[in-house]
CHARMM internal coordinates of N, CA and C (Angstrom, degrees):
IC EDIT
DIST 1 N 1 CA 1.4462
DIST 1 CA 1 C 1.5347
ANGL 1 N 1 CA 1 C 109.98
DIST 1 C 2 N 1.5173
ANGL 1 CA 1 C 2 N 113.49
DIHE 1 N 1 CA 1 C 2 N -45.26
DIST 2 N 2 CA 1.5567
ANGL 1 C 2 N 2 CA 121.38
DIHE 1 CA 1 C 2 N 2 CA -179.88
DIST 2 CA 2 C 1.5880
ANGL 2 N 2 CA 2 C 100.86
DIHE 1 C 2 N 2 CA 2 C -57.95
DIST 2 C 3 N 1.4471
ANGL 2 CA 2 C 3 N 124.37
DIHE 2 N 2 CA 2 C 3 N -35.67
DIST 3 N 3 CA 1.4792
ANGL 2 C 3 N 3 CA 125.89
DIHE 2 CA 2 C 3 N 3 CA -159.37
DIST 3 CA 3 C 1.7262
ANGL 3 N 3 CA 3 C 89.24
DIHE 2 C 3 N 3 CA 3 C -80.02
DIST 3 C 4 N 1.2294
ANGL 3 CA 3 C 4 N 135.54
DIHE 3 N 3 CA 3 C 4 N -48.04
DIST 4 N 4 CA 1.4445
ANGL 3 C 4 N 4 CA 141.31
DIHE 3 CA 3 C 4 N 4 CA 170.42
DIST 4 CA 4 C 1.6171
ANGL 4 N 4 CA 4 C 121.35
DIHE 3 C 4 N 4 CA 4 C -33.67
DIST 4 C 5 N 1.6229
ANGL 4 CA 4 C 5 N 94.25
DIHE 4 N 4 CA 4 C 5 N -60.20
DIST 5 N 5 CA 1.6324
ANGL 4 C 5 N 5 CA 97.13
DIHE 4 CA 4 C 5 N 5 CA 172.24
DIST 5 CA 5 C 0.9666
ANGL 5 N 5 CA 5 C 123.75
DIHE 4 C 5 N 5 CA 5 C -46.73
DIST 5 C 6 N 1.8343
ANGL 5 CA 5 C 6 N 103.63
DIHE 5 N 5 CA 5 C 6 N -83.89
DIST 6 N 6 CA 1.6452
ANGL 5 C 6 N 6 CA 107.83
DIHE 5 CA 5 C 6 N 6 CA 160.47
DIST 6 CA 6 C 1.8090
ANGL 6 N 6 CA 6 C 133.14
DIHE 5 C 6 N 6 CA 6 C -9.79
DIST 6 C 7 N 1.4908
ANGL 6 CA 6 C 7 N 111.36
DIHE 6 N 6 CA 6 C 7 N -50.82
DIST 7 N 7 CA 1.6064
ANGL 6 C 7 N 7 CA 101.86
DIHE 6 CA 6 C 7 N 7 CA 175.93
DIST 7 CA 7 C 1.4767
ANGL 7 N 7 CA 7 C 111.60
DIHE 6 C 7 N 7 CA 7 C -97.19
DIST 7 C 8 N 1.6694
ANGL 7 CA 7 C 8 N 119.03
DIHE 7 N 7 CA 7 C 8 N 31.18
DIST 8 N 8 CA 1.2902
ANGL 7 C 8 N 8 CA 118.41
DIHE 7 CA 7 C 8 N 8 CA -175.43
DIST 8 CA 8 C 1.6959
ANGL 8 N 8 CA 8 C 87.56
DIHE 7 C 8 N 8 CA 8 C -137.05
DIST 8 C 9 N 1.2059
ANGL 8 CA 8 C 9 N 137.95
DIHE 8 N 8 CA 8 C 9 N -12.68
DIST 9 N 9 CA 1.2094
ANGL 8 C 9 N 9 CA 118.26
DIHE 8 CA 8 C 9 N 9 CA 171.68
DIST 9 CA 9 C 1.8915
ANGL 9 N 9 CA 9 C 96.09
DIHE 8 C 9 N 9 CA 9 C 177.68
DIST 9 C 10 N 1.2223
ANGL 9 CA 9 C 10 N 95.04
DIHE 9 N 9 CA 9 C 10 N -136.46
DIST 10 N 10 CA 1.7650
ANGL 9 C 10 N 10 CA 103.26
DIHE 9 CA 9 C 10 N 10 CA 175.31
DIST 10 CA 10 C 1.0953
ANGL 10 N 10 CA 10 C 114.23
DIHE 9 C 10 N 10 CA 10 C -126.94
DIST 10 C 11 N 2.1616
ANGL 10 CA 10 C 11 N 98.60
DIHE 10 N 10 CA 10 C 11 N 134.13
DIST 11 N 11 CA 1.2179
ANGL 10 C 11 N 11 CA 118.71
DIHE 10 CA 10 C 11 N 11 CA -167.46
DIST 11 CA 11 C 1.4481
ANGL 11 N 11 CA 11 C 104.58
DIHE 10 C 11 N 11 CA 11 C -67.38
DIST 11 C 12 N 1.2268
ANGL 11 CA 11 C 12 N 128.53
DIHE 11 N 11 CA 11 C 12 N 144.31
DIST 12 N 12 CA 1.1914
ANGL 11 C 12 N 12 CA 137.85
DIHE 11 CA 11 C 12 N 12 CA -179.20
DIST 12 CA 12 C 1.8012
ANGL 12 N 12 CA 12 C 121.58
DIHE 11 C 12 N 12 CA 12 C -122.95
DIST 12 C 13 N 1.2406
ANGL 12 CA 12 C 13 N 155.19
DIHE 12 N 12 CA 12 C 13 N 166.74
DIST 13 N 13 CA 1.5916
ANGL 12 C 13 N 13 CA 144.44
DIHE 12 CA 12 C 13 N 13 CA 174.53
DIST 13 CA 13 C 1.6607
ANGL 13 N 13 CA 13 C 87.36
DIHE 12 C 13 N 13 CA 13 C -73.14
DIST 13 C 14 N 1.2201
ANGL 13 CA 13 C 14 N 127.57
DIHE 13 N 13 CA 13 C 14 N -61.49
DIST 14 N 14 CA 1.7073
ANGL 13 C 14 N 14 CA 109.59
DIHE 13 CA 13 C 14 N 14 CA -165.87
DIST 14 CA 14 C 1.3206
ANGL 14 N 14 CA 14 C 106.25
DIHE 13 C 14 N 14 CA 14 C -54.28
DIST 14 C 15 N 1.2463
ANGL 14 CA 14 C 15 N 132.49
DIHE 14 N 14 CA 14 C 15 N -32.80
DIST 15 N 15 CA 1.6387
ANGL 14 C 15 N 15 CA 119.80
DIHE 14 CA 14 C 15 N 15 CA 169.74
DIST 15 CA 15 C 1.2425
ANGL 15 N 15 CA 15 C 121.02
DIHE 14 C 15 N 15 CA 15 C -66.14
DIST 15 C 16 N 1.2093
ANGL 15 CA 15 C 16 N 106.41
DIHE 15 N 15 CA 15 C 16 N -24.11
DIST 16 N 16 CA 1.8442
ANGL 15 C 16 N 16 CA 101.29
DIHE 15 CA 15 C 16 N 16 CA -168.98
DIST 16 CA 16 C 2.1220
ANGL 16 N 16 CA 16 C 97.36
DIHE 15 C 16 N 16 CA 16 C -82.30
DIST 16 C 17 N 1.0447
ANGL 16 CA 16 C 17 N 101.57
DIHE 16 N 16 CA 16 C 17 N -43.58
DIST 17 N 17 CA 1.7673
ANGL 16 C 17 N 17 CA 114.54
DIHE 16 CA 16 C 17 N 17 CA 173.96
DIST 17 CA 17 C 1.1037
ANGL 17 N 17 CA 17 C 93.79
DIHE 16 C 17 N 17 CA 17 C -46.49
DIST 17 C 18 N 1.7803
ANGL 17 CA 17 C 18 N 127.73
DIHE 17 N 17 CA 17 C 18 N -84.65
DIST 18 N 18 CA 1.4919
ANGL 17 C 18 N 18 CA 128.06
DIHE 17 CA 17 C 18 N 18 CA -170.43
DIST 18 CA 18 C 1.7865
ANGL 18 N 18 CA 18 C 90.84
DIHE 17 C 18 N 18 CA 18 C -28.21
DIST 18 C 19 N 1.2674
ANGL 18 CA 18 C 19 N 139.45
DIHE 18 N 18 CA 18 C 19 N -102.31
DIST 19 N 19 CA 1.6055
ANGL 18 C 19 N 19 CA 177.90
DIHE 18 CA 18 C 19 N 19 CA 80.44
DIST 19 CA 19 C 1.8875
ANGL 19 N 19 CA 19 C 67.82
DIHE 18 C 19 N 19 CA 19 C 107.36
DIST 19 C 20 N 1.6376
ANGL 19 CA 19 C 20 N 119.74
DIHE 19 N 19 CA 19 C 20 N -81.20
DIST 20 N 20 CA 1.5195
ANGL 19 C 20 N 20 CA 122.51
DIHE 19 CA 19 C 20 N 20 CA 172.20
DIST 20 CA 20 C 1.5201
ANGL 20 N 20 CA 20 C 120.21
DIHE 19 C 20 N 20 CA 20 C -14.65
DIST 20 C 21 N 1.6332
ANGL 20 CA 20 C 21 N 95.52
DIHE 20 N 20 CA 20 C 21 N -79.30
DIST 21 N 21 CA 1.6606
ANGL 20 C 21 N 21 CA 95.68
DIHE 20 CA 20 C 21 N 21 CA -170.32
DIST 21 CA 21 C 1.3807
ANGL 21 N 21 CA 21 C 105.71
DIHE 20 C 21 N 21 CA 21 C -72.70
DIST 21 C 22 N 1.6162
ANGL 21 CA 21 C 22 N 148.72
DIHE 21 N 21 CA 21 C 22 N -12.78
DIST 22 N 22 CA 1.4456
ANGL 21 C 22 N 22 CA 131.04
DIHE 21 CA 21 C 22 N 22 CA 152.93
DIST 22 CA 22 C 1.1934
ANGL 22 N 22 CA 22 C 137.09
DIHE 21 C 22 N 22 CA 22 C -60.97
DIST 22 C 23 N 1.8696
ANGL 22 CA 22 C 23 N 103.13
DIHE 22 N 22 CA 22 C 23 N -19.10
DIST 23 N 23 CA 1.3222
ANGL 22 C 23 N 23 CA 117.45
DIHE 22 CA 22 C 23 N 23 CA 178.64
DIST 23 CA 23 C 2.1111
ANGL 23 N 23 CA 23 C 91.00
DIHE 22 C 23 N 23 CA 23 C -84.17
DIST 23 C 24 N 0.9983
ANGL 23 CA 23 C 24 N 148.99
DIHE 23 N 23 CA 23 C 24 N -52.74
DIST 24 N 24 CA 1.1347
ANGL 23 C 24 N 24 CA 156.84
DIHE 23 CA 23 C 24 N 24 CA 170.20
DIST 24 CA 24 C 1.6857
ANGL 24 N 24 CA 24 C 104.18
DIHE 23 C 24 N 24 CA 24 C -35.12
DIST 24 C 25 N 1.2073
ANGL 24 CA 24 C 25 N 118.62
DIHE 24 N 24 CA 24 C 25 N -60.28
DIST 25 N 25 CA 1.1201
ANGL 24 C 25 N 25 CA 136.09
DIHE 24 CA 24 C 25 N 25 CA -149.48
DIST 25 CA 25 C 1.8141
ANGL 25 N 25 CA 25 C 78.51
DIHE 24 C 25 N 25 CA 25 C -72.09
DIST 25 C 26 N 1.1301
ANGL 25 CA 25 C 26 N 130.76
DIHE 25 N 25 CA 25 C 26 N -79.35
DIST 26 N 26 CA 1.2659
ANGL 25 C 26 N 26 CA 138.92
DIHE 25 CA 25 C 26 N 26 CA -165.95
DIST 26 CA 26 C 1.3111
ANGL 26 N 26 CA 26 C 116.98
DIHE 25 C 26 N 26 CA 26 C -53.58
DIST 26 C 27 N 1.5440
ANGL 26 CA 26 C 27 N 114.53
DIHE 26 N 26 CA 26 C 27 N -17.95
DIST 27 N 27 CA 1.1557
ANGL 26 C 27 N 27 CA 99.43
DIHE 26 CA 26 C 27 N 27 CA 164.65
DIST 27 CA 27 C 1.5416
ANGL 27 N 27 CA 27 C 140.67
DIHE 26 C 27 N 27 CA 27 C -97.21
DIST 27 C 28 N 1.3310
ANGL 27 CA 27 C 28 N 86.87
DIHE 27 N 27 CA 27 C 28 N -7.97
DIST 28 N 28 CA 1.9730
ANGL 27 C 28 N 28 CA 116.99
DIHE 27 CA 27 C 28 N 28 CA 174.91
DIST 28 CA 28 C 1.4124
ANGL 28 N 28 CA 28 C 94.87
DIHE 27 C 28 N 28 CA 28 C -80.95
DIST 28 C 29 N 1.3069
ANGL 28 CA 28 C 29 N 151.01
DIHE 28 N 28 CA 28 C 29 N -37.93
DIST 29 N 29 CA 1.6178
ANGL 28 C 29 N 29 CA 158.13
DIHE 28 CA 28 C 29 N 29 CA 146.72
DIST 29 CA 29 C 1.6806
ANGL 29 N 29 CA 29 C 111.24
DIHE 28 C 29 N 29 CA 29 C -24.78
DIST 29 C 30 N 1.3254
ANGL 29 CA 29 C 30 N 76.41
DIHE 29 N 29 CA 29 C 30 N -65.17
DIST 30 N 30 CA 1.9249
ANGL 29 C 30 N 30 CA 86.30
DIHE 29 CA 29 C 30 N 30 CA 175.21
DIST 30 CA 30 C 1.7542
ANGL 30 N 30 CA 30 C 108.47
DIHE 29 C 30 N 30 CA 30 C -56.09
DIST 30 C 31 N 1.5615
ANGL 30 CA 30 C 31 N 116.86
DIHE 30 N 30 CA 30 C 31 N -65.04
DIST 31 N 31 CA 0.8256
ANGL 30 C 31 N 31 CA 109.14
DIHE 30 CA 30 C 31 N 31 CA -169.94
DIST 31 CA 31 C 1.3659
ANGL 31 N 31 CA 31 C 127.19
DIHE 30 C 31 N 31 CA 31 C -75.45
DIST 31 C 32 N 0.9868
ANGL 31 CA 31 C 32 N 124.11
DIHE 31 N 31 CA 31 C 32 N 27.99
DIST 32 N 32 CA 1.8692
ANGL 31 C 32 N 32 CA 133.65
DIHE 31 CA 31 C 32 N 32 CA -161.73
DIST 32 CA 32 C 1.9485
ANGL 32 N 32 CA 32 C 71.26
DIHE 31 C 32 N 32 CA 32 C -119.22
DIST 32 C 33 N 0.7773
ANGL 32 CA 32 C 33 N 106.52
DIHE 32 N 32 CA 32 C 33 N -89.54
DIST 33 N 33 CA 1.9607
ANGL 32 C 33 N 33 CA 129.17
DIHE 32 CA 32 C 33 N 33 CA 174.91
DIST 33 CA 33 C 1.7272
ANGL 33 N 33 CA 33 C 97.45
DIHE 32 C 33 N 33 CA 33 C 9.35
DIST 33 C 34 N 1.5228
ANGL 33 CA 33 C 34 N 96.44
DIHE 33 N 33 CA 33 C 34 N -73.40
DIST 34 N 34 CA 1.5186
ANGL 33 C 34 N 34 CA 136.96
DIHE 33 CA 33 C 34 N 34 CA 178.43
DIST 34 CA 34 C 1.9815
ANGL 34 N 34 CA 34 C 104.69
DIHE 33 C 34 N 34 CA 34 C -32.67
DIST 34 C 35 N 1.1181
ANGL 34 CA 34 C 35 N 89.86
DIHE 34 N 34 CA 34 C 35 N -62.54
DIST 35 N 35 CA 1.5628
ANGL 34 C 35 N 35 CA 107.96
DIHE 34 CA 34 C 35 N 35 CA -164.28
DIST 35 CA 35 C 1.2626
ANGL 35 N 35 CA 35 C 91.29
DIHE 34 C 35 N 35 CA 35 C -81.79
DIST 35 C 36 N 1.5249
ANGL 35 CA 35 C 36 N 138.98
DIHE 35 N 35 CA 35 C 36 N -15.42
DIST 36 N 36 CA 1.4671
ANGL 35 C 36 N 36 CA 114.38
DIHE 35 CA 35 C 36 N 36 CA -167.54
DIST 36 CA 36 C 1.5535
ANGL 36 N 36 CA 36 C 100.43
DIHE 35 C 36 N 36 CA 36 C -97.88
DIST 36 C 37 N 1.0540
ANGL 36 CA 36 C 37 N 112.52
DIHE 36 N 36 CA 36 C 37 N 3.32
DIST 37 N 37 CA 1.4660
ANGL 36 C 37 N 37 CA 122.51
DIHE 36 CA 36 C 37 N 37 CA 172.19
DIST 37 CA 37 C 1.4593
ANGL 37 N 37 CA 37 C 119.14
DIHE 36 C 37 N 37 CA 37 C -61.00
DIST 37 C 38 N 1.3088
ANGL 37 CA 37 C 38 N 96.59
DIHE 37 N 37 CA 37 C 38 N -36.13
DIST 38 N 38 CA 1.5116
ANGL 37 C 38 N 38 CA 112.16
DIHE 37 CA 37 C 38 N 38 CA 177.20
DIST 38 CA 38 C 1.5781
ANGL 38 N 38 CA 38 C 129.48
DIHE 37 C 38 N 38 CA 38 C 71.21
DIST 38 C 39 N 1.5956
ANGL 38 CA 38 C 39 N 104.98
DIHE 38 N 38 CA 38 C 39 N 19.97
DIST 39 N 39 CA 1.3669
ANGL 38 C 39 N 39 CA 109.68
DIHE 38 CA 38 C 39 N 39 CA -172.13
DIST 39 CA 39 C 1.6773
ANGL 39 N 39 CA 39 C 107.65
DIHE 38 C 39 N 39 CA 39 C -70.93
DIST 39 C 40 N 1.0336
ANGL 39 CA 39 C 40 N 91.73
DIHE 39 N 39 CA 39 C 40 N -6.97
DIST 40 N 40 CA 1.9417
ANGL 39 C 40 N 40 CA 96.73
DIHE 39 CA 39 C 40 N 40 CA -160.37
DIST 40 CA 40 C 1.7409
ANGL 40 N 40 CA 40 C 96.15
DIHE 39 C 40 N 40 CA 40 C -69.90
DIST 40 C 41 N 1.6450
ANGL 40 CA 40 C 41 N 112.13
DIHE 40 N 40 CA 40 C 41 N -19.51
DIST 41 N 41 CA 1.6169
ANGL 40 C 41 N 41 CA 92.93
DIHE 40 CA 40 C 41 N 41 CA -164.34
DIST 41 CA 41 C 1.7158
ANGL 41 N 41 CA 41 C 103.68
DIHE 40 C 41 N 41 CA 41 C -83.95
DIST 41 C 42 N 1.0663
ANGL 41 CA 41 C 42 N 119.12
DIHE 41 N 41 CA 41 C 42 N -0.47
DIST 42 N 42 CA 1.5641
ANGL 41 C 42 N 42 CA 113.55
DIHE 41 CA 41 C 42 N 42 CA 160.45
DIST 42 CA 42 C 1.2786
ANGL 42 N 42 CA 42 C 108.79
DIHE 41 C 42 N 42 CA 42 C -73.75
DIST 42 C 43 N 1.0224
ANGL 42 CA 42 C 43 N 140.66
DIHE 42 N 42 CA 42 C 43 N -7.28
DIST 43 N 43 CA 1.5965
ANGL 42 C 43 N 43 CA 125.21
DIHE 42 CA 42 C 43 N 43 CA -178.78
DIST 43 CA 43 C 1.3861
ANGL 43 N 43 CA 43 C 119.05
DIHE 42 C 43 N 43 CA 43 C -75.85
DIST 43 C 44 N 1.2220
ANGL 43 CA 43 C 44 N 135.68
DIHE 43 N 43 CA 43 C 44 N 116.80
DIST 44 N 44 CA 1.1996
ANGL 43 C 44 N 44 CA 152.41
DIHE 43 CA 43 C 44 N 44 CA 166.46
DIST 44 CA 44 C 1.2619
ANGL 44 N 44 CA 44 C 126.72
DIHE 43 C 44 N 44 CA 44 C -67.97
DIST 44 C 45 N 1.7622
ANGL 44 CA 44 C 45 N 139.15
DIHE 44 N 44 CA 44 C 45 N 104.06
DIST 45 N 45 CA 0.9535
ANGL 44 C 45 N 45 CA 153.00
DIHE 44 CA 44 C 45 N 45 CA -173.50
DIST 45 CA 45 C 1.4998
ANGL 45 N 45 CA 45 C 103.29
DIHE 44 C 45 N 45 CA 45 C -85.37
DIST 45 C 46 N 1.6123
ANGL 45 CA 45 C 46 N 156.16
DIHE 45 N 45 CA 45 C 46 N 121.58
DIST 46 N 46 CA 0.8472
ANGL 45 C 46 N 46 CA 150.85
DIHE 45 CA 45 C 46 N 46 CA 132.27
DIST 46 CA 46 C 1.8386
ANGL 46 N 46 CA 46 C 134.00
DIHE 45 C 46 N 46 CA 46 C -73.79
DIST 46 C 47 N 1.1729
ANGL 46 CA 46 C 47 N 108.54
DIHE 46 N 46 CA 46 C 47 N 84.42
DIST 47 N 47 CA 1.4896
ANGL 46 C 47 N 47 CA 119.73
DIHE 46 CA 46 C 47 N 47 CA -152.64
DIST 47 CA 47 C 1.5159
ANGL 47 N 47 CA 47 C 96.25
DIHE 46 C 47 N 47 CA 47 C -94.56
DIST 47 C 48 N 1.6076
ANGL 47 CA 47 C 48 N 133.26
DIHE 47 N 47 CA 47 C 48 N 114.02
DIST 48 N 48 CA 1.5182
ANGL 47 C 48 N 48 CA 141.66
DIHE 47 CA 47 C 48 N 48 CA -155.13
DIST 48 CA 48 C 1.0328
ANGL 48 N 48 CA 48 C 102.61
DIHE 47 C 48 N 48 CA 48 C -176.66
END
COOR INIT
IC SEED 1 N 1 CA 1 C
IC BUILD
């Protein structure tokens, strides 16, 4: 997104923040996604 700004005008700190919380945002998306898959409840803990 930062590489976008930059060749569309000038990088600025509120762009690089936005550029942050979308990179954040997308990855809490992914991982909600991830987990709703539900592969995790086969995993086996052996606690001994």
């Amino acid at each position: 997104m930062c590489f976008l700004i930059q060749q569309t005008g000038t990088l600025e700190s509120g762009d690089i923040w936005r550029a942050i919380v979308l990179g954040h945002a997308t990855r809490a998306t992914l991982s909600v996604l991830r987990f709703r898959q539900g592969h995790w409840r086969e995993i086996v803990v052996d606690i001994a």
